[in-house]
C-alpha positions as CSV (number, residue, x, y, z in Angstrom):
1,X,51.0,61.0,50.3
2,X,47.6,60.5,52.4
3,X,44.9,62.0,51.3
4,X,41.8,62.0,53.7
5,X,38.5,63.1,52.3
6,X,34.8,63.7,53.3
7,X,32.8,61.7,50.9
8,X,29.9,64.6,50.9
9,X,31.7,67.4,49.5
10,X,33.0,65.5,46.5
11,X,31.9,65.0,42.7
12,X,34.5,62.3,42.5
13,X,33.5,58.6,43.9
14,X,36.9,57.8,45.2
15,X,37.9,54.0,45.0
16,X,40.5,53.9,47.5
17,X,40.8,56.3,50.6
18,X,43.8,56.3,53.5
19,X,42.9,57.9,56.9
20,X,45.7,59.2,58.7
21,X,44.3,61.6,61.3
22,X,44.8,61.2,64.9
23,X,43.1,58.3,66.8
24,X,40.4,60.0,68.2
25,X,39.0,59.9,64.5
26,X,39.3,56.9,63.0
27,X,35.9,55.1,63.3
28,X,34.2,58.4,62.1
29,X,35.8,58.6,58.9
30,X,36.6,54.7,58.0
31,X,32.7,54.2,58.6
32,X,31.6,57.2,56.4
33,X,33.8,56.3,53.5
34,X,33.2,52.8,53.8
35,X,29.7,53.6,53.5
36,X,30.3,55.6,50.7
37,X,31.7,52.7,48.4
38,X,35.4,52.9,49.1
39,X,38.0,50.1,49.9
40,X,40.1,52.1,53.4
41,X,43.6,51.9,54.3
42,X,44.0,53.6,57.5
43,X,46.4,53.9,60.2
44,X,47.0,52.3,63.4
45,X,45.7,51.8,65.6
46,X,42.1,51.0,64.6
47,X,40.8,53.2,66.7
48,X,40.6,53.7,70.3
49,X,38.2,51.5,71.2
50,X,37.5,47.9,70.9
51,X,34.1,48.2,70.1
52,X,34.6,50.5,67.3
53,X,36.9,48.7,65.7
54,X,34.4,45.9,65.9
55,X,31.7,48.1,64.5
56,X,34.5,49.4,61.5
57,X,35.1,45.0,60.7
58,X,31.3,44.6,60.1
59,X,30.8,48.2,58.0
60,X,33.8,46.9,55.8
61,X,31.6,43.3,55.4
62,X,28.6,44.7,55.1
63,X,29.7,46.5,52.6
64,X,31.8,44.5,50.5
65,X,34.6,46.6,50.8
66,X,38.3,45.9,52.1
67,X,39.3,47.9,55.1
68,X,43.6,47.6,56.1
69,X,45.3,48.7,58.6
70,X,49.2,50.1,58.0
71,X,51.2,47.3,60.6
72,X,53.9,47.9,58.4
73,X,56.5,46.0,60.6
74,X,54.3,43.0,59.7
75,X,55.7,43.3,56.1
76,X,59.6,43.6,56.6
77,X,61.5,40.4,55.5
78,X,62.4,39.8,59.0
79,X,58.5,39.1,60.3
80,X,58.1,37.4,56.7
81,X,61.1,35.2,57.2
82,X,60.2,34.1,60.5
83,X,56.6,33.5,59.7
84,X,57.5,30.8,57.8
85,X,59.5,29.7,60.0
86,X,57.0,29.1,62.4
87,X,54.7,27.9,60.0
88,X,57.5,25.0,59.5
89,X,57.8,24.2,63.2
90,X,61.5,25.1,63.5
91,X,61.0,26.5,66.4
92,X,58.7,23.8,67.8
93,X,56.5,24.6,70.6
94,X,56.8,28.5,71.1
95,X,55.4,28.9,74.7
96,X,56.7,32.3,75.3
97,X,56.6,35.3,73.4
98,X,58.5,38.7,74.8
99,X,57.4,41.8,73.0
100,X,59.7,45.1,73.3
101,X,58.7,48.4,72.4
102,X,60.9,50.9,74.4
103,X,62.2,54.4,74.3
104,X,64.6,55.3,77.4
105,X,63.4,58.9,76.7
106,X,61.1,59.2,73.5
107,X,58.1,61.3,74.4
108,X,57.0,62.5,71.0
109,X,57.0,66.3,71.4
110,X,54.6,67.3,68.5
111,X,51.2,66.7,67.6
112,X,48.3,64.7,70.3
113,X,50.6,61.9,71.8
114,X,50.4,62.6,75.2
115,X,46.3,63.3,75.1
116,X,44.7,60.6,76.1
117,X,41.2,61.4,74.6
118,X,42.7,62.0,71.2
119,X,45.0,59.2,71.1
120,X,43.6,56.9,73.6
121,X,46.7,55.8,75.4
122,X,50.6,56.7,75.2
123,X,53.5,54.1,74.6
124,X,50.8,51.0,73.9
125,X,48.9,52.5,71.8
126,X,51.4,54.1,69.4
127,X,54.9,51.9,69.2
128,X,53.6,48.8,71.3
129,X,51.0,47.7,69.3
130,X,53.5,47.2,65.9
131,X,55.5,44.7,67.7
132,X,52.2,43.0,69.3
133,X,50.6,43.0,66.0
134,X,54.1,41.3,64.4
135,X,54.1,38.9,67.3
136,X,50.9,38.0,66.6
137,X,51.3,37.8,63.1
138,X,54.0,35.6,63.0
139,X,52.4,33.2,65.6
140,X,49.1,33.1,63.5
141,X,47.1,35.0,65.7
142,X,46.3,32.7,68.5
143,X,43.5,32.6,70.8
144,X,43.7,34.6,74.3
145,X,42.3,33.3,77.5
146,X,43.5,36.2,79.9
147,X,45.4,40.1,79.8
148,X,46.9,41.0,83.1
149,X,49.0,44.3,83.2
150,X,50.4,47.3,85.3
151,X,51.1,50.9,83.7
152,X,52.7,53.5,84.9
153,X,53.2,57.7,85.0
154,X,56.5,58.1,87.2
155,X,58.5,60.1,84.4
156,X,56.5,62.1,81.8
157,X,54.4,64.0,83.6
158,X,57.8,65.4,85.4
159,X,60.0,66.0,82.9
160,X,59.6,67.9,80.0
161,X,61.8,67.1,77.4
162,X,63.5,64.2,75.5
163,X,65.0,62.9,72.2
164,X,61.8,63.6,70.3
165,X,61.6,67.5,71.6
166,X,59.5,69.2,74.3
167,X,56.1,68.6,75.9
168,X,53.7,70.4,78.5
169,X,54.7,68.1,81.3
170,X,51.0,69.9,82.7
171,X,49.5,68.3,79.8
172,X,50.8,64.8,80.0
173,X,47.7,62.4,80.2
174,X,48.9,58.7,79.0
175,X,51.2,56.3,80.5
176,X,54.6,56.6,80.2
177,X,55.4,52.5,80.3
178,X,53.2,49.7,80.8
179,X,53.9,45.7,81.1
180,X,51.6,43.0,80.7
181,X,51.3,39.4,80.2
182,X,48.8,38.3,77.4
183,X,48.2,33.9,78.3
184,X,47.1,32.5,75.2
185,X,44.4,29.5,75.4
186,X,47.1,27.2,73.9
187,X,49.0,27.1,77.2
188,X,51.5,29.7,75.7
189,X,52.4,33.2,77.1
190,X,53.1,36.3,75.1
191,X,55.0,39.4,77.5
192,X,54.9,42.6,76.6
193,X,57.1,45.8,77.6
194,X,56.0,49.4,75.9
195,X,57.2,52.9,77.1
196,X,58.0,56.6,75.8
197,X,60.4,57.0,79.0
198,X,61.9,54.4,81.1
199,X,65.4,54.8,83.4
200,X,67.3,52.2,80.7
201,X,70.9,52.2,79.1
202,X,69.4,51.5,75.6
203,X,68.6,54.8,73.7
204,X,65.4,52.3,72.5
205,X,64.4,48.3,71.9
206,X,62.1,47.2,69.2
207,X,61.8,43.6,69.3
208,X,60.5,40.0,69.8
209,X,61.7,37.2,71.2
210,X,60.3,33.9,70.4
211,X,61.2,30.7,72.6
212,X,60.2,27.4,71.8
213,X,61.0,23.8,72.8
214,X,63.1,23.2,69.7
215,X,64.3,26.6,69.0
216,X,64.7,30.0,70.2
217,X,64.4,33.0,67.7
218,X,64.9,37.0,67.8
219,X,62.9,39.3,64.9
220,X,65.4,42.1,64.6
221,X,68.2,40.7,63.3
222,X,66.8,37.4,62.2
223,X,68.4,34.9,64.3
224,X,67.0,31.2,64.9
225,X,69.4,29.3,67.2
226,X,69.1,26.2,69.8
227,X,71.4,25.2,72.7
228,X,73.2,21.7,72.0
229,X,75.1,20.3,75.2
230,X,75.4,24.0,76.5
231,X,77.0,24.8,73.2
232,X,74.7,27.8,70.7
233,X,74.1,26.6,67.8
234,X,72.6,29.2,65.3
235,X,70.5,27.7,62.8
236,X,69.6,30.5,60.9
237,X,71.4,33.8,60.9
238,X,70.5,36.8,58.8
239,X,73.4,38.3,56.7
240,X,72.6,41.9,56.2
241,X,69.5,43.7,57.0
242,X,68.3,45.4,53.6
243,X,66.7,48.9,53.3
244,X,63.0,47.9,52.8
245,X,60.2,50.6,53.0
246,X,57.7,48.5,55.0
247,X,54.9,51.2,54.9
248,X,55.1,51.1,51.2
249,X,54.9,47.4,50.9
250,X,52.0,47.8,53.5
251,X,50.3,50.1,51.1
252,X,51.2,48.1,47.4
253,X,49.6,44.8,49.2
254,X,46.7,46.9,50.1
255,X,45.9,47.9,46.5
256,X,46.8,45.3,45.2
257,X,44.0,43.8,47.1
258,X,41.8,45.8,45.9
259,X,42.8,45.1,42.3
260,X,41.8,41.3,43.2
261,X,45.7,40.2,43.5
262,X,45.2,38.7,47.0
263,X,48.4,36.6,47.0
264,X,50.2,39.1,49.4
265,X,49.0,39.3,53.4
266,X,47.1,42.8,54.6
267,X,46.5,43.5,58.0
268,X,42.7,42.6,57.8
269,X,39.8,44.5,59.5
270,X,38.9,41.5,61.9
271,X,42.8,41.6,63.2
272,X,42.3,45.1,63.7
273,X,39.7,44.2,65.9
274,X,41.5,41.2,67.6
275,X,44.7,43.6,68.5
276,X,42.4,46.2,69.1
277,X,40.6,44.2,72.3
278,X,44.2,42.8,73.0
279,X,44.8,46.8,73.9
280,X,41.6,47.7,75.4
281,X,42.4,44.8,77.7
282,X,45.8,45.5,78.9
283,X,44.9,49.3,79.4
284,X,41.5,48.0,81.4
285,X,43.5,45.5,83.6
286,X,46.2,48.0,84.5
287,X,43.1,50.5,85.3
288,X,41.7,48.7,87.6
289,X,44.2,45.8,88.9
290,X,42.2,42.9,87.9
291,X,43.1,40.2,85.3
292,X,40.5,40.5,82.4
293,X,39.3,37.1,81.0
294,X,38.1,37.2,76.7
C-alpha cells in the first residue's frame, strides 16, 4: 500500500510519496523527496528529533509542497465529534486533560521497537503520541509553558515475552512506561500515561479524558456528561461505535489536499513539529529530572 522511493533512481517524477520506514529515517527521505517536487505523507512520528521535524516544516514551505503526517486517530468520528464539541464550549473551561496509552504487556516483538536509536523512544513515541496528538487536536493545539515527566525500565528489559510475541530482553533499550504532566500557558493541564508493560488489570487503555467546568467528556466511547445535585447527567452519549478505517481517511484527506480540496483537516507539518517538541520534552525532562520550560 506504501510505496517509498529514492527520487534519484527514477524516470518517473512522482506527485505524491508515503514514507513508512522506521523512525530513524524519516527526515532523510521526507527532505529528499520534498526536494524533489513531491507533496509527503509519512508516518508518525515525524521523526525523532525536534529539530528535524522543524527542519522537515520549513523544506515542505520552502518548497511549496504539503507534508502530512498519518495521526489517524485524529480522523475517527469520535475525535471529530468531540472537536466540535469543544469548539461549541459544551464543555466550558477544559482545565485538565488525561491522556492514556497503555499496554499491561504489549512489547511489540517484531521489527526496531525496542532500539532506541532507530525508533527514538518506546511506548511515547509509538502509541502515546496518537492520543497526545488527538488531545491536542481536539483542544486546538494550545500553547505549552512547561513538560515535567518520569520514565521508567522496571519490566522490559526482564522479561521477554508478551501479547505482541518475543523480544531480546538483552536488547531492550526504550522505556517501558513514562508519565508526564504537559501545563499549558492557558492555566490548563494536559496528563499523560504511555507504556508497552505496566503491572495493570486492563489487557490495554486508549483514551482521553477531558474535564471542564461545565462538562466532563471521554473520547472512546463518546460520552459528554455533567454532575447536577450529585446526580450524572449525560448529555451526549454515543450509540454505537462504527467500523471506520481511520488510516484511510487519514490518507483520502491528504490527497485530497493535494488535489486543492482543503475542506477536510490533515495533520500539518508545523503540528508535526509542535507534538514533536512536546515529545522531545517529556523524554528530556524524564532524562535528566528537571522540568523543561518552551
Amino acid at each position: 500500500m506504501y510505496i517509498l522511493v529514492r527520487m534519484k533512481c527514477l524516470k518517473e517524477r512522482p506527485d505524491m510519496v508515503s514514507i513508512c520506514t522506521p523512525n530513524k529515517y524519516h527526515f532523510q527521505y521526507v527532505i529528499e523527496a520534498l526536494e524533489n517536487g513531491c507533496h509527503v505523507f509519512c508516518e508518525k512520528p515525524p521523526s525523532i528529533s525536534a529539530n528535524e521535524a522543524k527542519q522537515m516544516y520549513e523544506c515542505a514551505l520552502k518548497n511549496e509542497r504539503i507534508l502530512a503526517y498519518n495521526f489517524q486517530h485524529r480522523f475517527s468520528d469520535e475525535a471529530l465529534t468531540l472537536r466540535q464539541s469543544f469548539s461549541d464550549r459544551i464543555l466550558g473551561d477544559v482545565y485538565h486533560t488525561k491522556v492514556s496509552a497503555l499496554r499491561r504487556s504489549g512489547v511489540p516483538g517484531w521489527g526496531n521497537f525496542i532500539n532506541k536509536e532507530m525508533q527514538g523512544g518506546g511506548p511515547l513515541i509509538d502509541i502515546g503520541i496518537h492520543m497526545l496528538d488527538s488531545a491536542l487536536f481536539i483542544l486546538g493545539f494550545p500553547e505549552v509553558s512547561k513538560v515535567t515527566a518520569k520514565m521508567f525500565q522496571k519490566i522490559g528489559p526482564y522479561k521477554s515475552e508478551g501479547t505482541f510475541g518475543k523480544w531480546d530482553s538483552s536488547k531492550y533499550e526504550v522505556e517501558d512506561s513514562l508519565f508526564g504532566f504537559i501545563e499549558l500557558k492557558d492555566g490548563g493541564l494536559i496528563q499523560i500515561e504511555t507504556s508497552f508493560a505496566l503491572q495493570m488489570k486492563p489487557k490495554s487503555v486508549m483514551n482521553i479524558q477531558f474535564f471542564g467546568d461545565q462538562a466532563g467528556a471521554t473520547l472512546y466511547p463518546v460520552e459528554i456528561f455533567t454532575d447536577d445535585k450529585g446526580r450524572l447527567v449525560s448529555l451526549y452519549k454515543q450509540e454505537e461505535s462504527k467500523e471506520i478505517n481511520t488510516s484511510e481517511r487519514s490518507i483520502h484527506s491528504f490527497v485530497n489536499h493535494c488535489l486543492g480540496d482543503h475542506s477536510e483537516t490533515i495533520a500539518t507539518g508545523l503540528q508535526g513539529y509542535q507534538i514533536q517538541k512536546l515529545i522531545e520534552s517529556l523524554y528530556i525532562s524524564a532524562e535528566t529530572g528537571e522540568s523543561v520550560y518552551l
